[in-house]
NUVEX-569282 format. One line per 10 residues: for each residue x negated, y negated, z of C-alpha. Coordinates in nm, 2 decimals, decimal comma. Layout:
BEGIN
X:Y:Z  ...
# end
This chain:
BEGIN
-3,41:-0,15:-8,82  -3,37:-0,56:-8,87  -3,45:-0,73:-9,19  -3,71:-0,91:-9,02  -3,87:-0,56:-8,89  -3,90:-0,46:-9,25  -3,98:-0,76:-9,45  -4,34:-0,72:-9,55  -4,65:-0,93:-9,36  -4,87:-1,04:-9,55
-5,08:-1,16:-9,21  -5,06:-0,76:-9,14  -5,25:-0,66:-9,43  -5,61:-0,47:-9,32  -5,91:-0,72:-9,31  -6,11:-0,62:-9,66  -6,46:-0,58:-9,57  -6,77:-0,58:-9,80  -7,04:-0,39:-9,73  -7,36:-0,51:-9,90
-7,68:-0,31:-9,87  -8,05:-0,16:-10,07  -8,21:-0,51:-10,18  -8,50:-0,61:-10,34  -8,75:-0,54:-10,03  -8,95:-0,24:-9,95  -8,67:-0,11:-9,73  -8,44:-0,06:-10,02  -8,43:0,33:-9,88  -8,34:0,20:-9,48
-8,07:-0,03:-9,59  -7,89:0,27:-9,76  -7,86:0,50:-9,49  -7,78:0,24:-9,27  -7,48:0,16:-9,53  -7,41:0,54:-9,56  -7,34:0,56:-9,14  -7,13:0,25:-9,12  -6,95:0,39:-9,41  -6,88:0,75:-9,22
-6,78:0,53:-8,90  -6,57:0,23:-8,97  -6,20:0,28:-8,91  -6,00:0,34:-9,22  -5,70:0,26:-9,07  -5,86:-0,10:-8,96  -6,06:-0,18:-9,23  -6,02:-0,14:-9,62  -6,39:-0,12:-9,71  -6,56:-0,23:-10,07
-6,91:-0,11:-10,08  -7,16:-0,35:-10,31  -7,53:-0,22:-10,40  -7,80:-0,44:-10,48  -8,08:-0,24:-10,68  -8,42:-0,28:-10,70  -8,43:-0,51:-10,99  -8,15:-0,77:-10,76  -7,85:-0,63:-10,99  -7,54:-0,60:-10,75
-7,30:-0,29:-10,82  -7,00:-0,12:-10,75  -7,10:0,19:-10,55  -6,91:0,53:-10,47  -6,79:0,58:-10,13  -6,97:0,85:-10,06  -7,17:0,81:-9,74  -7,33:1,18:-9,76  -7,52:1,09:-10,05  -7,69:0,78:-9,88
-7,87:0,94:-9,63  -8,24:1,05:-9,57  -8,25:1,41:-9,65  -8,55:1,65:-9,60  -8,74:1,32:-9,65  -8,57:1,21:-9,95  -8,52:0,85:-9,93  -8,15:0,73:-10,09  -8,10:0,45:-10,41  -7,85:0,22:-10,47
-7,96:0,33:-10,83  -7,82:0,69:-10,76  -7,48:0,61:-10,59  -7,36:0,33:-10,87  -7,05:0,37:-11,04  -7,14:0,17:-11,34  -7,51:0,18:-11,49  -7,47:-0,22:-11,63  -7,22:-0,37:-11,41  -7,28:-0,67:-11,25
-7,05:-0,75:-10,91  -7,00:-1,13:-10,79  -6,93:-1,26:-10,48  -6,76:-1,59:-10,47  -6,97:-1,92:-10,56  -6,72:-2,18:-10,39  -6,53:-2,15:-10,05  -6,20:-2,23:-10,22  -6,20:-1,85:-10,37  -6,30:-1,49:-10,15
-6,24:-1,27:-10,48  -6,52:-1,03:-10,60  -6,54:-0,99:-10,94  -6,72:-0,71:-11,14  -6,84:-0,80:-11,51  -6,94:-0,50:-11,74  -7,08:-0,52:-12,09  -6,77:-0,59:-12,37  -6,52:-0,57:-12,12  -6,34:-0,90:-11,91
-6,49:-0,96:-11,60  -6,23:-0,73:-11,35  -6,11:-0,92:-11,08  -6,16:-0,62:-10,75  -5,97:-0,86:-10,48  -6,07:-1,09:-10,17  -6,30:-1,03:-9,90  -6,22:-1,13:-9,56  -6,57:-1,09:-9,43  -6,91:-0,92:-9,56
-7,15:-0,67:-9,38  -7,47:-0,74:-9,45  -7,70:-0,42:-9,42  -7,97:-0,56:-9,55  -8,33:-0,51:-9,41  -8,64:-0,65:-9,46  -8,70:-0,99:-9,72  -8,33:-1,07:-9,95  -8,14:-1,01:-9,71  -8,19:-1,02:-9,37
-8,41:-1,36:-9,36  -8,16:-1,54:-9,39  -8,14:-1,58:-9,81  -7,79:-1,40:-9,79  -7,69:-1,56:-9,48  -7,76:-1,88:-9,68  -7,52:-1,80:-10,00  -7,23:-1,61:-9,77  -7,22:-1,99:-9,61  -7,26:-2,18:-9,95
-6,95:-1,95:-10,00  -6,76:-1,94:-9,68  -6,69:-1,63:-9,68  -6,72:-1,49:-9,30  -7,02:-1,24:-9,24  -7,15:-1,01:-8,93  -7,48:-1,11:-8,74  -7,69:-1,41:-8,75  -7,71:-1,72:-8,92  -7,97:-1,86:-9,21
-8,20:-2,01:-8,88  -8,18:-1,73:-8,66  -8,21:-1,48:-8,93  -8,50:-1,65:-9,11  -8,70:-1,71:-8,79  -8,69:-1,41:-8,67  -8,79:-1,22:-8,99  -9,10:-1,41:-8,99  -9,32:-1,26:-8,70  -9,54:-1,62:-8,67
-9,23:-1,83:-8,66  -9,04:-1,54:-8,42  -9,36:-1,57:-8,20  -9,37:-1,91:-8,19  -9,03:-1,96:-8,08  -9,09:-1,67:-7,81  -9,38:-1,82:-7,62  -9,20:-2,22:-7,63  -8,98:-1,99:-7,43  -9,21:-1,88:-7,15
-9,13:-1,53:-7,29  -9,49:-1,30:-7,33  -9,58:-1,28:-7,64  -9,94:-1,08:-7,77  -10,26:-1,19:-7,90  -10,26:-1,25:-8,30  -10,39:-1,42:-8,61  -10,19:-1,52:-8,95  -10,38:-1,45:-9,30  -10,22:-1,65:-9,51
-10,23:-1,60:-9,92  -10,51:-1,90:-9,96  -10,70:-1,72:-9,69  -10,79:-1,42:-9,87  -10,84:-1,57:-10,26  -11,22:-1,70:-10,16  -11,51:-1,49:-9,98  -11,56:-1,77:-9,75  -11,18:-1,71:-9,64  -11,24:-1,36:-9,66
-11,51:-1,36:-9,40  -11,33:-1,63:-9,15  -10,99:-1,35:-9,12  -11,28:-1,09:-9,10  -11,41:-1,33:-8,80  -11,04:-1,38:-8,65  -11,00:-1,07:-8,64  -11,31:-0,93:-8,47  -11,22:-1,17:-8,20  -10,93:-1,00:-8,10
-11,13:-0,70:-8,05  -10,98:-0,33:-8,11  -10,77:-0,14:-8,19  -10,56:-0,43:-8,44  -10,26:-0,40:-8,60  -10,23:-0,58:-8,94  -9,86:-0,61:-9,04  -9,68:-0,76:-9,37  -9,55:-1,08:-9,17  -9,22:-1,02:-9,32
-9,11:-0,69:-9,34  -8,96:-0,45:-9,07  -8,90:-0,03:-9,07  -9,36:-0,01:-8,99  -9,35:-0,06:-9,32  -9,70:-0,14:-9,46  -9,84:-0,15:-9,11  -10,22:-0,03:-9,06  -10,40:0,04:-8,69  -10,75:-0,06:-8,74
-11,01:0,14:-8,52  -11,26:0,03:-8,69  -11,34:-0,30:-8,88  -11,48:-0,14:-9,12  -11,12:-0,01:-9,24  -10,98:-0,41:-9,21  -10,98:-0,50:-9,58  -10,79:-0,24:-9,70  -10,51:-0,22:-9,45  -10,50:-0,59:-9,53
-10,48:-0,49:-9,88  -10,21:-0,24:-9,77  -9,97:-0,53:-9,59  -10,02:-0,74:-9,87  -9,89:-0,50:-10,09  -9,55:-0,61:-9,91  -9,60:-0,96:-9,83  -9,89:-1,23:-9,91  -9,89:-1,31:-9,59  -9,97:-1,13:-9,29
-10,01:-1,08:-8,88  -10,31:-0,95:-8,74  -10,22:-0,86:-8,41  -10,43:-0,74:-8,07  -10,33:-0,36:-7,98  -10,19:-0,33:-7,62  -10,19:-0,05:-7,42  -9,83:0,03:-7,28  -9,51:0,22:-7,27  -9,26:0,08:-7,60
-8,93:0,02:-7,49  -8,64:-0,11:-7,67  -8,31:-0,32:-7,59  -7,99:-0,43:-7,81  -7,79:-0,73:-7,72  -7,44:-0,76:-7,85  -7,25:-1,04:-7,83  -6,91:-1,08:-7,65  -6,64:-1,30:-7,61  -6,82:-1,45:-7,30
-7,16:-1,45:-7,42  -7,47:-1,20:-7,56  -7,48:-0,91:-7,30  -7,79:-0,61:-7,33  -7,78:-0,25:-7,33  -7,92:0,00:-7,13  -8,29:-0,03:-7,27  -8,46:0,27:-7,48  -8,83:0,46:-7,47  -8,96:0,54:-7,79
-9,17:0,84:-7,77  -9,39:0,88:-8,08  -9,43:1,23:-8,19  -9,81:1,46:-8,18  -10,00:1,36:-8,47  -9,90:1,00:-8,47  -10,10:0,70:-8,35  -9,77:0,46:-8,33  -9,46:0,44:-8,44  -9,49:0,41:-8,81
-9,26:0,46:-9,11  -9,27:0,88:-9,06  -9,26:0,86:-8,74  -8,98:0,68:-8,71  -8,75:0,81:-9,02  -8,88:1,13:-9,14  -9,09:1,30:-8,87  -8,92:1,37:-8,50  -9,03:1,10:-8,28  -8,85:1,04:-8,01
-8,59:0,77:-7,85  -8,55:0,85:-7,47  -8,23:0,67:-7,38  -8,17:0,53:-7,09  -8,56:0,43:-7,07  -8,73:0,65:-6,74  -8,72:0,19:-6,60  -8,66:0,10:-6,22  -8,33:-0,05:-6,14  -8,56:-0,39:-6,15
-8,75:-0,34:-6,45  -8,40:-0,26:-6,61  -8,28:-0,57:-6,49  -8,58:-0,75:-6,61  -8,63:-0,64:-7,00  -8,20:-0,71:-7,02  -8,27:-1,07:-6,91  -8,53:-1,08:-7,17  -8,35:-0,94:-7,41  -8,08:-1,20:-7,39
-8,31:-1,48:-7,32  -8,49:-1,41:-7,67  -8,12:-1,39:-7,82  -8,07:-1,72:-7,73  -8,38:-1,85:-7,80  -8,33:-1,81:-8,17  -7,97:-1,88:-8,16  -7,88:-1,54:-8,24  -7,49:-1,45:-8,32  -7,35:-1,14:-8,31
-7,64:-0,89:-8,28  -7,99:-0,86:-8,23  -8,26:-0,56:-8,13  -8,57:-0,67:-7,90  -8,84:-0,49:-7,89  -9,10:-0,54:-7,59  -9,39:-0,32:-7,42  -9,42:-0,27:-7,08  -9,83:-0,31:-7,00  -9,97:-0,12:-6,77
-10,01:-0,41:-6,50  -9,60:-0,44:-6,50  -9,53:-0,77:-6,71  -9,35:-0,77:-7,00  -9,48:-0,88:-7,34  -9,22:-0,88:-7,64  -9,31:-0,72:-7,96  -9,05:-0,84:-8,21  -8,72:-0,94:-8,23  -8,51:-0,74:-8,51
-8,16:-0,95:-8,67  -8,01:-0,64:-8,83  -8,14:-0,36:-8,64  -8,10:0,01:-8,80  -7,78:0,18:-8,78  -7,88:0,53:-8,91  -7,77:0,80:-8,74  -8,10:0,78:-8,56  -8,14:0,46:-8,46  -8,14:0,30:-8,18
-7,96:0,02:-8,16  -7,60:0,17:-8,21  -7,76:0,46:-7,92  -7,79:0,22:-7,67  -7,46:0,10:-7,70  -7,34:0,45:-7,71  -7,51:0,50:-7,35  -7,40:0,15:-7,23  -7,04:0,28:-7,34  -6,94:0,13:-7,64
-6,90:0,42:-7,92  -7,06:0,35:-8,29  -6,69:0,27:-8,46  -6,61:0,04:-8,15  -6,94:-0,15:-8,25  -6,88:-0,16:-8,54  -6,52:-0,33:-8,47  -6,68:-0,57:-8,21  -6,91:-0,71:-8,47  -6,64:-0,71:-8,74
-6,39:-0,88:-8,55  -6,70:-1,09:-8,36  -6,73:-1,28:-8,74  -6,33:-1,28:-8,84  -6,34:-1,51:-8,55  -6,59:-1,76:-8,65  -6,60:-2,00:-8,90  -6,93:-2,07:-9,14  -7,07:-2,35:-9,22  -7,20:-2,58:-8,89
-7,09:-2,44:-8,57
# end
């Protein structure tokens, strides 16, 4: 063997990538388990892998590498609270892009330096974290990081906004009304939503306007029951989205993106279990709804939700991933539902299925997405 052969190379050492999950929103539980898979799935021998918990409260912590304990079992939702090595340690990121080191800081002791970062996973679901508030710090840091961008991220967590850019698109969007905070502090507000929302007729949805996982999410049969599932969605955010129910088949799409462009996946069904009126938080994590994958779609209409899928991908500028979410009526157009910037990646969800069936496996996603933001710089691009 040469001397060259052996010399060490420091450009050959593993990327080091931090995975950052839980959060402050009400899909603390969601972002977990999504950590937990990734953690199962990433390749060792690619990747050295520093897993950071933010609790509850915002505190960000050191957590165990133990992906068993993360998951949803027999309907026991998982804490970053339960799988952190230190009770009152406190784990920074960088604050300038001249420095990638992560420090950890721990009551009477010197703040422990725990080495750079190459790029950071964020796993985050739901408000702090995937609309765009850690996209913004991770490019006030420049410190690479998977998915999409402050813009992209924000906008599409924010169903009006998402909406809004959807139809300037010519892409079908459904019927809907925004309650915002001032609009339910008087009874004279009160009783102008009440009149909004009669006007869509029934059944409604009302939805937190900011929040994903069917969290918070009420179908109204009757609007007699409207003022307390408003109450309910603003439990998770002031403001909300009163949407028209539709009557149609719920199929879903991921776009990744590759080297020459955002491609989609074979699109999924989602078959909502007996007992359920949609697809809401038990259905979709704790009760046995469901995912028919490929969708039961004609080679056309297969053709026809992709293009949508990557149409609404570039719409918001989207980078790296995305998950769309349409209904297919019952007269044969399309109308989009949502458009999700960090999609699941449980072991039961869909996204990372439909890639699985379109013949990219869960640890080569994982890769294509790592290696997708090594590539690219932050900041303007």
């Amino acid at each position: 063997m040469s001397i060259e052969q052996s010399s060490p190379n420091p450009s050959a050492r593993k990327p080091r990538v931090a995975l950052v999950f839980g959060g402050r929103s009400s899909e603390h539980a969601i972002s977990v388990s999504t950590a937990g898979s990734v953690l199962t799935s990433i390749d060792r021998d690619r990747y050295d892998v520093l897993p950071i918990g933010i609790t509850h409260e915002g505190r960000w912590a050191l957590v165990s590498d133990e992906p068993a304990r993360m998951a949803i079992t027999d309907g026991k939702l998982p804490d970053v609270a339960n799988v952190a090595e230190a009770v009152d340690g406190q784990v920074a990121l960088p604050v300038s892009p001249g420095s990638r080191e992560v420090v950890l800081s721990e009551p009477g002791s010197a703040p422990k330096a725990l080495g750079d970062v190459d790029v950071v996973f964020p796993l985050l679901h739901g408000p702090w974290g995937e609309d765009g508030t850690l996209q913004g710090l991770l490019e006030l840091s420049g410190v690479p990081y998977v998915g999409n961008g402050v813009l992209a991220s924000a906008a599409g967590m924010d169903k009006e906004f998402a909406k809004r850019i959807l139809a300037s698109h010519g892409l079908g969007v459904g019927h809907y009304t925004i309650v915002r905070p001032r609009d339910w502090e008087t009874e004279q507000g009160r009783a102008d939503v009440r009149e909004r929302a009669a006007a869509l007729g029934l059944p409604l949805f009302v939805k937190p306007c900011r929040a994903g996982s069917s969290i918070g999410i009420t179908k109204v049969k009757d609007l007699a029951e409207l003022d307390a599932a408003i109450e309910e969605a603003r439990r998770h955010d002031p403001k909300l989205i009163i949407e028209a129910g539709v009557s149609g088949r719920e199929i879903e799409c991921g776009v990744l993106e590759f080297e020459d462009g955002p491609r989609a996946s074979v699109p999924a069904e989602v078959l909502v279990g007996e007992g359920f009126d949609f697809y809401d938080f038990e259905a979709k994590y704790i009760d046995s709804s469901e995912v028919r994958i490929p969708a039961a779609l004609t080679a056309e209409e297969t053709a026809e939700i992709q293009r949508q899928a990557v149409a609404a991908f570039e719409a918001f500028g989207c980078e790296g991933l995305a998950r769309v979410d349409f209904f297919l009526l019952e007269d044969g157009t399309w109308m989009i539902n949502e458009i999700n910037t960090m999609p699941g990646f449980t072991p039961i969800s869909a996204y990372p299925k439909m890639w699985e069936a379109s013949g990219v496996s869960y640890p080569e996603l994982i890769d294509r997405l790592l290696q997708t933001a090594l590539r690219r710089s932050t900041g303007l691009r």
